[in-house]
NUVEXGU-701428 format. One record per residue: residue number from 1; residue in three letters; x, y, z of N, C-alpha, C in turn. Coordinates in steps of 0.05 Angstrom, whole numbers, padded with zeros to 5 digits. Each point is the difference from the previous one (the first is absolute). Layout:
<bamis>
BAMI, NUM, Ala, X, Y, Z, X, Y, Z, X, Y, Z
...
</bamis>
This chain:
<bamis>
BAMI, 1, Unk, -00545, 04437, 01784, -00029, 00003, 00000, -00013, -00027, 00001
BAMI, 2, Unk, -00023, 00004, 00021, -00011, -00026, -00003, -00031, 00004, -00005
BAMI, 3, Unk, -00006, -00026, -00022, -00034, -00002, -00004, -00008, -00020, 00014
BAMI, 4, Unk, -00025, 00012, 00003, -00018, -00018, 00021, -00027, -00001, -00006
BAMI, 5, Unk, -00012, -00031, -00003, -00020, 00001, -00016, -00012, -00007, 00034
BAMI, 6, Unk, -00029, 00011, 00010, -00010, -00003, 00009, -00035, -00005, 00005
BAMI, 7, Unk, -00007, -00027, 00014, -00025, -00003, -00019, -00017, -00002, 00036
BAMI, 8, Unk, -00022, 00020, 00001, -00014, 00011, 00015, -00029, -00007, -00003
BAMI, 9, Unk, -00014, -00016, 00030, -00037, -00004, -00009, -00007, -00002, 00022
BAMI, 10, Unk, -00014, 00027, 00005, -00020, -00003, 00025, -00029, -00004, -00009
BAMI, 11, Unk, -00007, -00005, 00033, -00031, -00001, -00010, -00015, 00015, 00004
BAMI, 12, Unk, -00024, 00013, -00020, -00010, 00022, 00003, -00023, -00002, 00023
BAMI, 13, Unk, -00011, -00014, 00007, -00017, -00005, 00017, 00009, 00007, 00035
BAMI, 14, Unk, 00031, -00012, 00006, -00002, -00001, 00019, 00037, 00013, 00014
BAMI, 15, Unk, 00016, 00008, -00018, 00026, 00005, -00005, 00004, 00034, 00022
BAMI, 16, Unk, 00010, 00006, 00002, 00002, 00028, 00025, 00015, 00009, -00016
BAMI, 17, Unk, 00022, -00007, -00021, 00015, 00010, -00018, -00007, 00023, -00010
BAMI, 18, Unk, 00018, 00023, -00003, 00000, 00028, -00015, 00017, -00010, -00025
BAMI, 19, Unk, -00025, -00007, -00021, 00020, 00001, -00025, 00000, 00022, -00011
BAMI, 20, Unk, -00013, 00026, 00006, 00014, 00023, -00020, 00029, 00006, 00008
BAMI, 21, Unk, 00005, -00002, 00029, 00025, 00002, 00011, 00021, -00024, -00008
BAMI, 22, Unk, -00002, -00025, -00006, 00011, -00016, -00014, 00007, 00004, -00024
BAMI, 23, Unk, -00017, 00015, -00019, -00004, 00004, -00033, 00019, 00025, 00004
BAMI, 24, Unk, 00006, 00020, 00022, 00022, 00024, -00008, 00014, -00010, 00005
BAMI, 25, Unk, 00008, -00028, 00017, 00030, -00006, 00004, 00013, -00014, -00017
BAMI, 26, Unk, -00014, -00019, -00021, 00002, -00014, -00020, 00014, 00029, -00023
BAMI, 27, Unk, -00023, 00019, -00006, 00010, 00012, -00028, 00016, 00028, 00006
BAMI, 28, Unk, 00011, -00006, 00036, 00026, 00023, 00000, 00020, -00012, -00018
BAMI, 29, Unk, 00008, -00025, -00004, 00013, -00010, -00020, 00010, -00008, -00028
BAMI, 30, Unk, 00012, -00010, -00007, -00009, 00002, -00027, -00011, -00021, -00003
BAMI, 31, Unk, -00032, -00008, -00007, -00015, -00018, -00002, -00010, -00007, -00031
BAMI, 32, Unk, -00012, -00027, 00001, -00018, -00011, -00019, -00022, -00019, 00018
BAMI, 33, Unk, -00031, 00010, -00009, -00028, -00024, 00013, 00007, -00010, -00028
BAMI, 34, Unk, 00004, -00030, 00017, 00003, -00027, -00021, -00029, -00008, -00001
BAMI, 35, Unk, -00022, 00007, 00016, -00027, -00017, 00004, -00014, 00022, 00033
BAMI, 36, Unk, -00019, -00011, 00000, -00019, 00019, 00019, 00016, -00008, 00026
BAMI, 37, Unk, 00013, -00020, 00015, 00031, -00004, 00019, 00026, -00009, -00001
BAMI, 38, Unk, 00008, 00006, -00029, 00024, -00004, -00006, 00021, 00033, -00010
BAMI, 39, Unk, 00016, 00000, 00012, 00019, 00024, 00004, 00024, -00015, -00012
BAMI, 40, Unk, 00014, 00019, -00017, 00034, -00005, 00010, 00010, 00028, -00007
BAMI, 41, Unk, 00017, 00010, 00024, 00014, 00024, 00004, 00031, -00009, 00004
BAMI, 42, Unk, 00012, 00031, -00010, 00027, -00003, -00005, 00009, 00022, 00028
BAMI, 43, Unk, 00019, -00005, 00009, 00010, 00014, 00029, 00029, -00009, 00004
BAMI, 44, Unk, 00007, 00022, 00016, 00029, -00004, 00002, 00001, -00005, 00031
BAMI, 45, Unk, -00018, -00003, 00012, -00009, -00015, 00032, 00004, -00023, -00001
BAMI, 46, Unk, 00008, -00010, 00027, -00006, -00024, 00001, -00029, -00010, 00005
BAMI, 47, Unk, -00001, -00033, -00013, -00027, -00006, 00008, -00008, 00010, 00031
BAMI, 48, Unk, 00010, -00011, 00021, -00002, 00007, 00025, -00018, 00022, -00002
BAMI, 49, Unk, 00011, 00024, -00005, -00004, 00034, -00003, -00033, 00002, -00008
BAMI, 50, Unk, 00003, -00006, -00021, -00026, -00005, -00008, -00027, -00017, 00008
BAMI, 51, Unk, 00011, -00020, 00006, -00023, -00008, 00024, -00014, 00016, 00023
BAMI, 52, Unk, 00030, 00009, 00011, -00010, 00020, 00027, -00025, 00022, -00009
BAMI, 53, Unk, 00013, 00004, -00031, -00023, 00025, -00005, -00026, -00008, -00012
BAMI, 54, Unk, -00001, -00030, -00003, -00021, -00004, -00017, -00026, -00011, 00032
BAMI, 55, Unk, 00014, -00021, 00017, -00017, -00018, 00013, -00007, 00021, 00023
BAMI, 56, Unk, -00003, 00029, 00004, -00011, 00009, 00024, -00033, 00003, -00027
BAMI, 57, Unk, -00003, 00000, -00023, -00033, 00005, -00008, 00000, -00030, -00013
BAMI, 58, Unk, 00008, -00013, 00012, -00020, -00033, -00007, -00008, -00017, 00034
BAMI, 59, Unk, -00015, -00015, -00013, -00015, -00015, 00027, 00012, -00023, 00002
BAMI, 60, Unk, 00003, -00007, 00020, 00017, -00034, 00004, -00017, -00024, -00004
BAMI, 61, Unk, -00027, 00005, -00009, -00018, -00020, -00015, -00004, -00003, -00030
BAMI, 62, Unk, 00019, 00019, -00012, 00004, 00001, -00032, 00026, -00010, 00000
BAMI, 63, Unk, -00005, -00003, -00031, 00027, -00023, -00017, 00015, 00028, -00014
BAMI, 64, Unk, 00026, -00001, 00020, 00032, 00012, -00024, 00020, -00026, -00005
BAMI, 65, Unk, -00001, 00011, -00018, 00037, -00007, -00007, 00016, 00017, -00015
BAMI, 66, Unk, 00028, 00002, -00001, 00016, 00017, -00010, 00022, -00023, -00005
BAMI, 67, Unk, 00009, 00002, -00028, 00021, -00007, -00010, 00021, 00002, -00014
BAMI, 68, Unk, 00031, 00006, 00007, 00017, 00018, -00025, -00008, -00018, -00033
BAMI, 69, Unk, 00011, 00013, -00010, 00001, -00006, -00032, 00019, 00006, -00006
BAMI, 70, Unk, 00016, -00021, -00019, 00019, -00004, -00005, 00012, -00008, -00027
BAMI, 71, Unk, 00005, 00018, -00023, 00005, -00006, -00029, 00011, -00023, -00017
BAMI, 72, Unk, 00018, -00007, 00023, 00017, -00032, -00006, -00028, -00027, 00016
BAMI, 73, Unk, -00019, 00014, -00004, -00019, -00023, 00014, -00020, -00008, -00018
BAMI, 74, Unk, 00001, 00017, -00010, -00026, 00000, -00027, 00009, -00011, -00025
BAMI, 75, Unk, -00026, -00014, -00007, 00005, -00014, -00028, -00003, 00015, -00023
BAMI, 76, Unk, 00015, 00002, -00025, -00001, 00012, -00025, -00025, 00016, -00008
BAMI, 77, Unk, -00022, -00023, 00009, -00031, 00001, -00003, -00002, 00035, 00009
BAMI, 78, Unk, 00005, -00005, 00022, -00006, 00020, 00027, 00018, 00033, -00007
BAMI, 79, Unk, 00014, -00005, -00018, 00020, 00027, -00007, -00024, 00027, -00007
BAMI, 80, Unk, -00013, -00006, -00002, -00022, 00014, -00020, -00014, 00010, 00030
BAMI, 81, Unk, -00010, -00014, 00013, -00012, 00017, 00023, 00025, 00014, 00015
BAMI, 82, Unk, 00024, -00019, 00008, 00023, 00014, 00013, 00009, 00028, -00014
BAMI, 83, Unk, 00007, 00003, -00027, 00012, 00024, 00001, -00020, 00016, -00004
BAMI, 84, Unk, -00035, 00001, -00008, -00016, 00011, 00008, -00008, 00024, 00041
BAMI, 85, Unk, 00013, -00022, 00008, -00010, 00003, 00029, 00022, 00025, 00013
BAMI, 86, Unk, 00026, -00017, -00016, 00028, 00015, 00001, 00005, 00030, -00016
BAMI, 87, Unk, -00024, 00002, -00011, 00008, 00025, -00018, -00021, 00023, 00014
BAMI, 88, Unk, -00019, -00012, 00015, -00022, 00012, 00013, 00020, 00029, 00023
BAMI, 89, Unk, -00016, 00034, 00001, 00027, 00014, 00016, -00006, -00011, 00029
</bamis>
């Protein structure tokens, strides 16, 4: 299983983006909103996979990123949001 925190910002003014169609592809998953564009979902997809399904409702003038997460990466500090995120269905 892999998590993937992904952090998403269009602009409302001028973006062609379908974010309601973005927002079902995000919480087909098992998700947590970290913040009004911060995601991290758990999937047994590859990142790849999930891109395909995410970038047909974003605009190529907005800011993604997608990045795995990784438990041996995080500091002690960080256990507290990790097994939070990790316990999310």
């Amino acid at each position: 299983m892999a998590v993937l925190h992904i952090t998403y910002k269009y602009n409302r003014e001028s973006s062609k983006a379908d974010y309601d169609g973005f927002y079902k592809v995000i919480t087909s998953y098992g998700w947590a909103r970290l913040s009004e564009s911060n995601w991290t979902i758990k999937t047994n997809e590859p990142s790849q996979a999930v891109w395909q399904k995410l970038k047909k409702y974003t605009d190529p003038n907005d800011y993604f990123v997608m990045l795995p997460l990784n438990a041996r990466l995080f500091s002690p500090q960080e256990w507290k949001a990790l097994k939070w995120i990790l316990s999310r269905p």
